[in-house]
KEBA-218877 format. One record per residue (C-alpha): residue number from 0; residue in three letters; x, y, z. Coordinates in steps of 0.02 Angstrom, whole numbers, plus 50000, padded with zeros to 5 digits. Example, Ala and Ser with C-alpha at 12.3 -4.5 7.8 and 13.67 -1.06 7.14 Angstrom:
BEGIN
<node pos="0" code="Ala" east="50615" north="49775" up="50390"/>
<node pos="1" code="Ser" east="50684" north="49947" up="50357"/>
END
This chain:
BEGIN
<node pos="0" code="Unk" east="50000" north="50000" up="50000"/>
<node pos="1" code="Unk" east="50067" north="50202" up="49939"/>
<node pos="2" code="Unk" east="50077" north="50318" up="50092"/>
<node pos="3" code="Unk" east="50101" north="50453" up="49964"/>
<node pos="4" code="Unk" east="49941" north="50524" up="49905"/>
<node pos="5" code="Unk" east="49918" north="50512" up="49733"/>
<node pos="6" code="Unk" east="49920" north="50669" up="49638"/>
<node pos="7" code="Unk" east="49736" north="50668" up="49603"/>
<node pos="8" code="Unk" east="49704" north="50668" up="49796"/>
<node pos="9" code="Unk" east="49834" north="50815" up="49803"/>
<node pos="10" code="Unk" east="49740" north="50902" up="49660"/>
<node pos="11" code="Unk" east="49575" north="50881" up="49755"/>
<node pos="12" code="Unk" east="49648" north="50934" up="49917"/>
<node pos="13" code="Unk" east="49727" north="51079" up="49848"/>
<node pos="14" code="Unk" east="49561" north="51126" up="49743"/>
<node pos="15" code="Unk" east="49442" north="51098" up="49899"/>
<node pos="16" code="Unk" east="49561" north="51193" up="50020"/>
<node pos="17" code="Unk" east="49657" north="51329" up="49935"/>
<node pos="18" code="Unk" east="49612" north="51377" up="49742"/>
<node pos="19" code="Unk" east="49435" north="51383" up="49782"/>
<node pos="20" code="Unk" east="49402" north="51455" up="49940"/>
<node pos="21" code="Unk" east="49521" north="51585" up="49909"/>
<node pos="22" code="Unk" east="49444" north="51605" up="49720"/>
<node pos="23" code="Unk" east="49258" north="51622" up="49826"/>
<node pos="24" code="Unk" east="49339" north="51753" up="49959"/>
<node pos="25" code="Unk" east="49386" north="51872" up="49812"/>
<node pos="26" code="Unk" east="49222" north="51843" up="49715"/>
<node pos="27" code="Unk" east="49125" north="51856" up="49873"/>
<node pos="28" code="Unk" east="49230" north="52032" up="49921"/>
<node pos="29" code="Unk" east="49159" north="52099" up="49739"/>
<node pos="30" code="Unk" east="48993" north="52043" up="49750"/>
<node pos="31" code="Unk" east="48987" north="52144" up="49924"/>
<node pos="32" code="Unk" east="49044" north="52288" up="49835"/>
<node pos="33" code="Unk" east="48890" north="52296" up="49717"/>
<node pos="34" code="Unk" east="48780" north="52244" up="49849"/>
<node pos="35" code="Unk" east="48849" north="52410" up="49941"/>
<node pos="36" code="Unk" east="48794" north="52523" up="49802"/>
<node pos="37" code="Unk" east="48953" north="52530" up="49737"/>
<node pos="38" code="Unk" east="48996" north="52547" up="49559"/>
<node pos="39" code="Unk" east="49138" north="52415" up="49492"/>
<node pos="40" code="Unk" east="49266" north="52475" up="49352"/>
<node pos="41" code="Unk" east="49276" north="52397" up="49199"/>
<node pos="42" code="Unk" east="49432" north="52295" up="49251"/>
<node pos="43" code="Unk" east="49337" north="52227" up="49401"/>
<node pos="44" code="Unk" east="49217" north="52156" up="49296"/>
<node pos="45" code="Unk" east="49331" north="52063" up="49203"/>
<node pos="46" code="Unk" east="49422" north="52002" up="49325"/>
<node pos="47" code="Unk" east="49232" north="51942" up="49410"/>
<node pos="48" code="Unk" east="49205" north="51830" up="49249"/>
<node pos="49" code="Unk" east="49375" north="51765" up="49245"/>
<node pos="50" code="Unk" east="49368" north="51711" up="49432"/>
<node pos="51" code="Unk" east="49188" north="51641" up="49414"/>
<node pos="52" code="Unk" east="49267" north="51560" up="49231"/>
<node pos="53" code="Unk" east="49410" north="51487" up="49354"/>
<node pos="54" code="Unk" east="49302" north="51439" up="49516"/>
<node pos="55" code="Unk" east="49174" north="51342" up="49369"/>
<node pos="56" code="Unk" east="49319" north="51257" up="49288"/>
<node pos="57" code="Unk" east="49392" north="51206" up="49468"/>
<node pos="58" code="Unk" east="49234" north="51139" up="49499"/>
<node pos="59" code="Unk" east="49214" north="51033" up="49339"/>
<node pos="60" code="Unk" east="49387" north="50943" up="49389"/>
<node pos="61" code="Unk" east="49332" north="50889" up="49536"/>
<node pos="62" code="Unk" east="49165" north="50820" up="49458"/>
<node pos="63" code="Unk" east="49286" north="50738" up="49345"/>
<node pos="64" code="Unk" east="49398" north="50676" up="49509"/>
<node pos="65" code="Unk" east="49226" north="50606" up="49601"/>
<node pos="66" code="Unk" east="49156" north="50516" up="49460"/>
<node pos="67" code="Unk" east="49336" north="50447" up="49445"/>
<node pos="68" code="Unk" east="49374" north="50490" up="49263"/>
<node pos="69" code="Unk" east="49531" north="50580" up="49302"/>
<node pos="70" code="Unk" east="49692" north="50502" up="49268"/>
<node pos="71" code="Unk" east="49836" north="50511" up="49364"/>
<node pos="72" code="Unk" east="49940" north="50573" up="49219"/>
<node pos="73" code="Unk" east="49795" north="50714" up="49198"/>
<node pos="74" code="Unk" east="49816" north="50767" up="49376"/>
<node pos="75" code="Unk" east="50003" north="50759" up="49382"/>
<node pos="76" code="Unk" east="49980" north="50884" up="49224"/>
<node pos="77" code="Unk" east="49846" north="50989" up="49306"/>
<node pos="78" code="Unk" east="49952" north="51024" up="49487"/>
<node pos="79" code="Unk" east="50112" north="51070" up="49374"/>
<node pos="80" code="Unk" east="50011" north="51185" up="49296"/>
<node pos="81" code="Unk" east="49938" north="51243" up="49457"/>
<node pos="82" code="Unk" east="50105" north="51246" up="49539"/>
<node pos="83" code="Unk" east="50186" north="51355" up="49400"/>
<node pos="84" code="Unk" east="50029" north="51497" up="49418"/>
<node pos="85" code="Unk" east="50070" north="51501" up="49595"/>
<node pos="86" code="Unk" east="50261" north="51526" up="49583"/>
<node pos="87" code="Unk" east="50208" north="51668" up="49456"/>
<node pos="88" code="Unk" east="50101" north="51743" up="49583"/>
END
């Protein structure tokens, strides 16, 4: 039996934990703004449909994860990727 966790459980735990909570915090933080009678910019808008473009796309990997129709290869791709927008960040 692995006691390393496979990279689709490190995918999950990172997309359940991390990417999307923090991706709902900012999303949440604009919403607020409108709901305070504020206007948004232009730019804030944009960046409110990529995030919510993001936060969907997060979520349709982890359909993909429960339904178990990800493959390990897929994953290992998907937290490189991950793992190189964070070191840009």
């Amino acid at each position: 039996m692995k006691s390393e966790q496979s990279s689709i459980q490190k995918l999950k735990s990172i997309l359940e934990n991390i990417v999307m909570p923090d991706l709902e915090e900012v999303i949440d933080g604009i919403y607020q703004t409108i709901a305070n009678g504020e206007e948004i910019s232009l730019g804030e808008r944009e960046e409110l449909e990529e995030l919510q473009e993001i936060h969907n796309e997060c979520r349709e990997i982890l359909i993909e994860i429960e339904s178990g129709e990800m493959e390990e290869e897929e994953a290992k791709e998907l937290l490189a990727e991950l793992i190189d927008i964070v070191q840009k960040d």
